[in-house]
C-alpha positions in Angstrom: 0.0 0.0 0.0 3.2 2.6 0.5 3.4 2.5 -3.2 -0.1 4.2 -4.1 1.3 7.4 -2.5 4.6 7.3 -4.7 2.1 6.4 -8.0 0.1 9.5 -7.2 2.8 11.8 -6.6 4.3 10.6 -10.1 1.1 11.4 -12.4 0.5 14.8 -10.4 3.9 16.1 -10.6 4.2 15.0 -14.6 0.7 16.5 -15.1 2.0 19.8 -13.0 5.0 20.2 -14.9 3.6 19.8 -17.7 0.9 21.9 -17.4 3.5 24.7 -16.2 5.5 24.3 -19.2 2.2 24.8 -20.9 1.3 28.1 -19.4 4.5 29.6 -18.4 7.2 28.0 -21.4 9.0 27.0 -18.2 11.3 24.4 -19.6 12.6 24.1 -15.5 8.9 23.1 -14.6 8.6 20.7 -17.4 12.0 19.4 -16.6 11.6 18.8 -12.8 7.9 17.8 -13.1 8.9 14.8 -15.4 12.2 14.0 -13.8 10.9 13.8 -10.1 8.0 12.5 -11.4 9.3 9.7 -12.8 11.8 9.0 -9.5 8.5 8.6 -7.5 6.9 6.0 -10.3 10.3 4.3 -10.1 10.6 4.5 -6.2 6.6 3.5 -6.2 7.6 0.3 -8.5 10.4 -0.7 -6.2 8.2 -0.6 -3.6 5.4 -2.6 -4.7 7.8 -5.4 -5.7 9.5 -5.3 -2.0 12.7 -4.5 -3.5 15.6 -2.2 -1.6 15.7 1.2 -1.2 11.9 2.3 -2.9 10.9 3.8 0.8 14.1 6.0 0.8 14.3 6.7 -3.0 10.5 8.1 -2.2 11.6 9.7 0.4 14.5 11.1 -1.1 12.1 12.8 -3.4 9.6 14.1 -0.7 12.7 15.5 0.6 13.7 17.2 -2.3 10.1 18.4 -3.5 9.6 20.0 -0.3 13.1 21.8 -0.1 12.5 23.0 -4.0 9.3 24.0 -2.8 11.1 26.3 0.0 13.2 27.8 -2.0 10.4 29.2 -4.5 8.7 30.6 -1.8 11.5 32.4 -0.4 11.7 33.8 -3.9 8.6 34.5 -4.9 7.2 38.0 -4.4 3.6 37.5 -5.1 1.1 35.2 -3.4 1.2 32.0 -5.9 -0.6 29.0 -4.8 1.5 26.8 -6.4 4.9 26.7 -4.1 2.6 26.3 -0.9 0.9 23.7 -2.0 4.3 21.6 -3.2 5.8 22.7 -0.3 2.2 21.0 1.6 2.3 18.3 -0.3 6.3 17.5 -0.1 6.1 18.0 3.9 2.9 15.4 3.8 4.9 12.9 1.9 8.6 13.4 3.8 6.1 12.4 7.4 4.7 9.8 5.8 7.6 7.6 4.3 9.2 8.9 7.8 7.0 7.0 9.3 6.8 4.0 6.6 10.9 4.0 6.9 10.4 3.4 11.0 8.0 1.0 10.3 10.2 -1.2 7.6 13.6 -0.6 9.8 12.8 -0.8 13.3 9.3 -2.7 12.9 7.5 0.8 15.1 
């Protein structure tokens, strides 16, 4: 069941990028959407097969979604919903294969 969060993270983030480059010609947006968004399907297929390493790869990418996240609202003058809700959405995600990482290592 960990990997249905890591599924949905990868179609939203594509779709987001994409929809980004779409609007804004932000080749960055496209870039990251796709990239990350693939590294979540990838960490998401690890994890359904119980192989190593998909809870850390996912949250690896939590991680760095909510950091990227940061840093565009730090930058970011005007009140755009987008960076707030990555930033949301990465923090939700970090607690959550926190919590899946406990579980697998120390069986909490």
């Amino acid at each position: 069941m960990a990997e249905h969060p890591s599924f949905t993270l990868a179609g939203l983030l594509a779709v987001g990028g994409t929809a980004g480059y779409l609007r804004t010609r932000s080749t960055p947006s496209l870039v990251a959407g796709l990239v990350l968004g693939a590294s979540y399907g990838y960490a998401g297929y690890r994890i359904k097969k119980n192989q190593d390493y998909g809870i850390e790869l996912a949250l690896a990418n939590s991680v760095a979604l909510m950091g990227s996240a940061i840093v565009r609202i730090v930058k970011t003058n005007r009140r755009a919903p987008v960076p707030p809700t990555l930033g949301l959405t990465g923090a939700l995600a970090t607690h959550y294969y926190i919590n899946k990482f406990k579980e697998f290592r120390y069986g909490v």
